[in-house]
C-alpha positions, 0 to 999 in steps of 0.5 A, a space after each residue: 534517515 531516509 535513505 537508511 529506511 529505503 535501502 534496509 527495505 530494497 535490499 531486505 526484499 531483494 533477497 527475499 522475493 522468489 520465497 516470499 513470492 512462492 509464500 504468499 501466492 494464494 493469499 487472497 484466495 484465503 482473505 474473503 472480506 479483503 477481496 471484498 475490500 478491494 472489490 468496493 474500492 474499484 467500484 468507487 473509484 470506477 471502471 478505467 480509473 487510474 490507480 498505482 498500486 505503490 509497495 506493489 511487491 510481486 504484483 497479486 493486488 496489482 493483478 486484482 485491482 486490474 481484473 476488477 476494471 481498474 487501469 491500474 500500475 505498481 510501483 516497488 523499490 524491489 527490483 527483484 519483487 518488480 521482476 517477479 510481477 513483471 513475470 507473473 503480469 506481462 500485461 501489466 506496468 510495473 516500475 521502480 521508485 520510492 512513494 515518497 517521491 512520485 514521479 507523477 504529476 499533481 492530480 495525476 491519478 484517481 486512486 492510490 492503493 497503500 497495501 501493506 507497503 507503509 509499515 516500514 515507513 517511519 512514524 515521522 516520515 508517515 505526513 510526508 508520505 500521506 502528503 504525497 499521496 494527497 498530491 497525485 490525486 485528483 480530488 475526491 480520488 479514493 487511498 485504500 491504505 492496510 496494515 497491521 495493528 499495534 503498537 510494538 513492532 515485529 521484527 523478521 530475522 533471517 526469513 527463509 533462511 537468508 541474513 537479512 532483518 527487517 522491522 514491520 511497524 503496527 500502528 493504530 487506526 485511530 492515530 492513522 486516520 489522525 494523520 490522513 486527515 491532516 493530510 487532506 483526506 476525509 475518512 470514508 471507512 475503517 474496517 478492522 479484521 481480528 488476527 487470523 491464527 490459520 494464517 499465521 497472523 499475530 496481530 488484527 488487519 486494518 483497512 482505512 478507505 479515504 477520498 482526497 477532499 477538495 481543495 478549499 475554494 478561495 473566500 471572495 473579497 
């Protein structure tokens, strides 16, 4: 099952990168309350703190998440959208891989960034997932995780003209706050943005800022 997910996903963005790149090139000159969203989360996590941007596609979060004092990398299983932020940020580090298997250490980072990256992850990979990103960072380091909201997935055939096919899962934040705290997570914010029609959305935009709880200190005997 994984390993039918995370190639759908590859080669689905593979071939999509340079249109979707060129699609999307200004989506946050248009998304005020997101670029506030962002600019909060580096404010918590603090300037210089290390953050992966995982699902990083063509590099724009990457790109402001760095301009808002963040030392911050992107991960992607596209080498084709990699190359497309390598080109676009050849100041910043971008590398392959999966979130489902970091290679980083524990506690390695003080901040994840899930952008729009976890909707093609199965519902019943989503603990694994979340588990991971409790696992890289430090305690109290700070996941901003979005997504779309619903309960029926959207199906993207052919986009731009290319025979690929794609399902972009929608979720509800309670059930998604639900799983981070089973995760390790405590719940700092869920912000939720209707559907904006001008930009093509068909469904309302969720945003769940979280911090890694510390672990449970042992009980003395």
């Amino acid at each position: 099952m994984t390993a039918d997910f995370l190639a759908a996903t590859r080669t689905f963005y593979d071939t999509i990168a340079d249109d979707y790149a060129d699609h999307f090139r200004a989506e946050l000159t248009h998304r005020p309350l997101e670029r506030a969203l962002l600019a909060t989360y580096a404010e918590l996590v603090g300037a210089g703190g290390e953050v992966a941007d995982l699902g990083c596609g063509p590099g724009r979060t990457t790109a402001r998440l760095a301009a808002l004092g963040l030392s911050v990398f992107g991960l992607d299983l596209s080498e084709s959208m990699l190359a497309v932020a390598r080109r676009e940020n050849p100041d910043l580090r971008f590398v392959p891989g999966s979130m489902l298997e970091l290679d980083l250490p524990d506690e390695a980072l003080a901040g994840v960034v899930c952008w729009y990256s976890s909707i093609h992850t199965p519902d019943d990979r989503l603990p694994e997932l979340f588990g991971e990103f409790a696992r890289v960072l430090r305690p109290g380091g700070h996941l901003l995780l979005a997504f779309q909201v619903g309960d029926v997935a959207r199906r993207l055939e052919e986009p731009w003209g290319h025979p690929v096919t794609l399902d972009f899962l929608r979720r509800r934040p309670e059930r998604m706050a639900e799983l981070l705290g089973d995760a390790g997570f405590a719940l700092r914010s869920t912000t939720v943005r209707e559907r904006d029609e001008a930009l093509g959305e068909t469904s309302p935009q969720a945003f769940l800022l979280a911090a890694r709880r510390p672990a449970a200190s042992p009980v003395a005997g």
